[in-house]
Each structure stands twice: as structure tokens, then as C-alpha cells.
C-alpha positions in Angstrom: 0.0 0.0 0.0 0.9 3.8 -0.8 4.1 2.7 -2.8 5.7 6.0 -4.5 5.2 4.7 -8.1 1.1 5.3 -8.1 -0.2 8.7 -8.7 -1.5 11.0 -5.8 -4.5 13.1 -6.0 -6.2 15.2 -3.7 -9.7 16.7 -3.4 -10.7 20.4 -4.4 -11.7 21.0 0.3 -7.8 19.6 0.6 -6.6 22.1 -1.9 -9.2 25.0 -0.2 -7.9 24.3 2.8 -5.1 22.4 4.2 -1.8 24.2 3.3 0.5 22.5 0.7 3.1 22.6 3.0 1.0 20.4 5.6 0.2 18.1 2.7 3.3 17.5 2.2 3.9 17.1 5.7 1.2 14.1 5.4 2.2 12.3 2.6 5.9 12.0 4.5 4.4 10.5 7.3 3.1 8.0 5.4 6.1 7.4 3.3 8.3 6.7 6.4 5.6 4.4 7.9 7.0 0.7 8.0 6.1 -1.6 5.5 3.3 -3.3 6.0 0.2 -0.1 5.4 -3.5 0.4 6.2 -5.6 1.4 2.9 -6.7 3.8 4.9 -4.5 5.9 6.9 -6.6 9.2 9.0 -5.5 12.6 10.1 -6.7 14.5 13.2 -5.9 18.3 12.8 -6.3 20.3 15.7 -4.5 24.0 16.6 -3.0 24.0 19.9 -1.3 27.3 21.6 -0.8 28.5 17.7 0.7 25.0 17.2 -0.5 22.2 14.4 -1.2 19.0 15.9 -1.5 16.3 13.7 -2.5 12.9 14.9 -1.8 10.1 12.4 -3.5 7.0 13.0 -4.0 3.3 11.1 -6.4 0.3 12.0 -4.3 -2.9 10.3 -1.6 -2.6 11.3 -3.0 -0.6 14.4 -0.8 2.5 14.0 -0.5 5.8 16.5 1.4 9.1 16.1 1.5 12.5 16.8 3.1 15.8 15.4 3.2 19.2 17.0 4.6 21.6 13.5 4.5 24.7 13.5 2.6 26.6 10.6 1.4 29.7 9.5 -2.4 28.5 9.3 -3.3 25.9 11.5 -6.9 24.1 11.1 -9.2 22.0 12.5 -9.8 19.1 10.1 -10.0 15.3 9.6 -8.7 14.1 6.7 -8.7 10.8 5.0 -5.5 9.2 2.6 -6.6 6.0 0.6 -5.1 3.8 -1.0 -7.6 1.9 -3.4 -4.7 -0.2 -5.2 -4.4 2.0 -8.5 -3.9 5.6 -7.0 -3.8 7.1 -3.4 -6.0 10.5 -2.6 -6.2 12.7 0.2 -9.6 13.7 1.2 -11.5 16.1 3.9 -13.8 13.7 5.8 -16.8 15.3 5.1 -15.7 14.6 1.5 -15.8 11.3 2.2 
């Protein structure tokens, strides 16, 4: 799952409002996961004290991890990254 050869995509509420820099960010953390991935891999975003923190999270393998970044526009989001075997895309959760 999420190998770097497929093709990344994210939805027009990602573009509108999670910052490229924070996308990045996310993708990353997925790249440096071990091996063995979730198809679905879910991000908390919550601002704390002008801080980003991002809580990463996976059910097979049961995965936990969180980042405190700071950025220049933090949010309050949940966002979804699947990977449905041909491409991966990045998603609000209300986009879901």
C-alpha cells in the first residue's frame, strides 16, 4: 500500500484548505511508515497554543502518532489518505 510509483490526487476541500506545506507534511508520514500499510490511513488536525497538531493514525496494522509543526495557518480538520490499489487520494472527511 501507498508505494511512490502510483499517482497522488487530492480533493478540491484539501486544496481549499489544508496548506500545501501540511500536505506534504502528510504524505511523508506515510512514506516513512513501516512496511506493511493500512488502505486507509486518518489525520486529526487540531491547533494547539498557535501550534499544528497532527495525529496520524491506522487500524491494520494498528498504527498511532503524533506531530506538533508549527505553521502559518493551522486548522481544524479530519482528513482521509486512501489507497484503493491504482492511485492514493487525500480527502477532507466530510468529502468522504
Amino acid at each position: 500500500m501507498f508505494e511512490k510509483w502510483k499517482k497522488r490526487y487530492l480533493t478540491r476541500g484539501v486544496d481549499a484548505k489544508i496548506s500545501l506545506d501540511l500536505q506534504i507534511f502528510m504524505w511523508q508520514t506515510i512514506d516513512e511508515m513501516p512496511e506493511e500499510r493500512d488502505y486507509l490511513q486518518v489525520f486529526q488536525l487540531s491547533k494547539k497554543n498557535g501550534l499544528q497538531v497532527i495525529q496520524h493514525t491506522s487500524e491494520q496494522p494498528n498504527f498511532e502518532k503524533t506531530y506538533v509543526v508549527r505553521v502559518e495557518n493551522s486548522v481544524n480538520e479530519k482528513v482521509y489518505v486512501i489507497d484503493d490499489a491504482k492511485h492514493c487520494t487525500m480527502l477532507l472527511a466530510e468529502e468522504y
